[in-house]
matplotlib code that plots the C-alpha trace (Angstrom):
import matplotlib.pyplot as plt

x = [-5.1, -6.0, -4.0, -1.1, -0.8, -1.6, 1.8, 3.8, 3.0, 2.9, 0.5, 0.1, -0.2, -2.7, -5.4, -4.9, -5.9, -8.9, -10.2, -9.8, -11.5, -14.6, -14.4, -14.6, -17.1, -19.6, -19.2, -17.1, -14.8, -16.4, -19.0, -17.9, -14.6, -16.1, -14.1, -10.5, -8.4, -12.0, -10.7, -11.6, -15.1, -16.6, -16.4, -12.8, -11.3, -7.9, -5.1, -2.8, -2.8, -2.6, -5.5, -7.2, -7.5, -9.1, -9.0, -7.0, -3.4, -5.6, -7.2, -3.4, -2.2, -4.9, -3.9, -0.5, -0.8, -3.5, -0.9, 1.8, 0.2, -1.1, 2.7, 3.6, 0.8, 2.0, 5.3, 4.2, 2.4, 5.0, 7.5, 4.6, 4.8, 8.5, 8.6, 5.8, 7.6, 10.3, 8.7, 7.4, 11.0, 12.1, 9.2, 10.3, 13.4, 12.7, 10.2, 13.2, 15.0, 12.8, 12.4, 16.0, 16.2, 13.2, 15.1, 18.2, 16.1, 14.2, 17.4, 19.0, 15.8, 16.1, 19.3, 18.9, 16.4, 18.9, 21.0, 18.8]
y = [0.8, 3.9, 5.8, 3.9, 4.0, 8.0, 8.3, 5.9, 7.1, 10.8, 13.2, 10.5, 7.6, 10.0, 10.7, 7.0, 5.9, 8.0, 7.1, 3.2, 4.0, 5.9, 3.2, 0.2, 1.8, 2.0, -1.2, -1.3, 1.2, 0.9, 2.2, 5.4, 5.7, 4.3, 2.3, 3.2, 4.2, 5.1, 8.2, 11.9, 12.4, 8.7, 7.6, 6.7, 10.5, 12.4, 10.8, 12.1, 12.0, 8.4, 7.8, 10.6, 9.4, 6.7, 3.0, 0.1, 2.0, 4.4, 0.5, -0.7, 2.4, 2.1, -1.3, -0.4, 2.3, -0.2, -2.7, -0.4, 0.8, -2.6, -3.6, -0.3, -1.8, -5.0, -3.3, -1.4, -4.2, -6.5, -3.7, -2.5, -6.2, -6.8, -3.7, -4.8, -8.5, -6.1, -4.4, -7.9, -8.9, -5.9, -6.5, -10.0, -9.0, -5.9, -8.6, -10.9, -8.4, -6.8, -10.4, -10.6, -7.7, -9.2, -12.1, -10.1, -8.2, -11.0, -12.7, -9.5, -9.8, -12.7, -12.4, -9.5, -11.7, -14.3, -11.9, -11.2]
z = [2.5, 0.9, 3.4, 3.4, -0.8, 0.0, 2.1, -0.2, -3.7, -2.6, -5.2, -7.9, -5.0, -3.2, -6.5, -7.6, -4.0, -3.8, -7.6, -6.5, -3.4, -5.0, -7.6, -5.3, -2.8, -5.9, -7.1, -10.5, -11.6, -15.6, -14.2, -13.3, -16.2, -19.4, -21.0, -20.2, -23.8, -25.8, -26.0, -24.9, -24.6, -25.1, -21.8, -21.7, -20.5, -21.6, -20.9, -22.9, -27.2, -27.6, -25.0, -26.4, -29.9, -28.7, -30.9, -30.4, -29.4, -26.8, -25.5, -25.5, -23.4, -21.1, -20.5, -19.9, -17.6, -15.7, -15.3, -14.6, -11.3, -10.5, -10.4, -8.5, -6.2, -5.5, -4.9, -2.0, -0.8, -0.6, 0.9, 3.7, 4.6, 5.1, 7.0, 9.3, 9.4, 10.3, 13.8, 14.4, 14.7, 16.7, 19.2, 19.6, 20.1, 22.4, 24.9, 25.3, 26.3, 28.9, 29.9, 30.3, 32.5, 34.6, 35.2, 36.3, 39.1, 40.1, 40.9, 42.6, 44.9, 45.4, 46.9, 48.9, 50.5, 51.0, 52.6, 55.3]

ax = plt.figure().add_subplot(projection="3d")
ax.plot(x, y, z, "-o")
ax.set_aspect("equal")
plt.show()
């Protein structure tokens, strides 16, 4: 899943991906972050002035930006899977058709035999 959030959300996608990766494979990302919005230095990193100050606006950004990419998340889950209900489609559609043309030679066999 990594990989595919890498090639959607290009750079930003990518560094996100790999943070969520190295935060899942060791159990919770709190553990490795902080606190996200305790601002610069306490556990909660720089994210920009309003993160950096830390306190209940720096909590409140943190939130948002969490929440944010969770939505940008289940974005690009939900357009990975209509593309992939997508190729189903196609496949189906692609196997009749070779089915079709099956059908067709059999039947041209068929009557070549006949013929003879």
């Amino acid at each position: 899943m990594a990989a595919v959030l890498a090639l959607r959300g290009g750079l930003r996608g990518a560094l996100l991906a790999q943070q969520q990766q190295r935060a899942w494979s060791s159990g919770s990302g709190a553990d490795q972050l902080g606190e996200l919005g305790k601002g610069a230095g306490k556990g909660g990193g720089g994210g920009g002035t309003i993160r950096e100050a830390g306190g209940a606006f720096g909590k409140k950004q943190a939130a948002e930006e969490e929440r944010y990419f969770r939505e940008k998340e289940r974005e690009q889950l939900a357009a990975l899977r209509r593309h992939h209900e997508e190729e189903i489609d196609h496949h189906k559609k692609e196997i009749e058709r070779l089915q079709k043309e099956i059908e067709r030679h059999k039947h041209k066999i068929k009557k070549l035999k006949d013929d003879d």
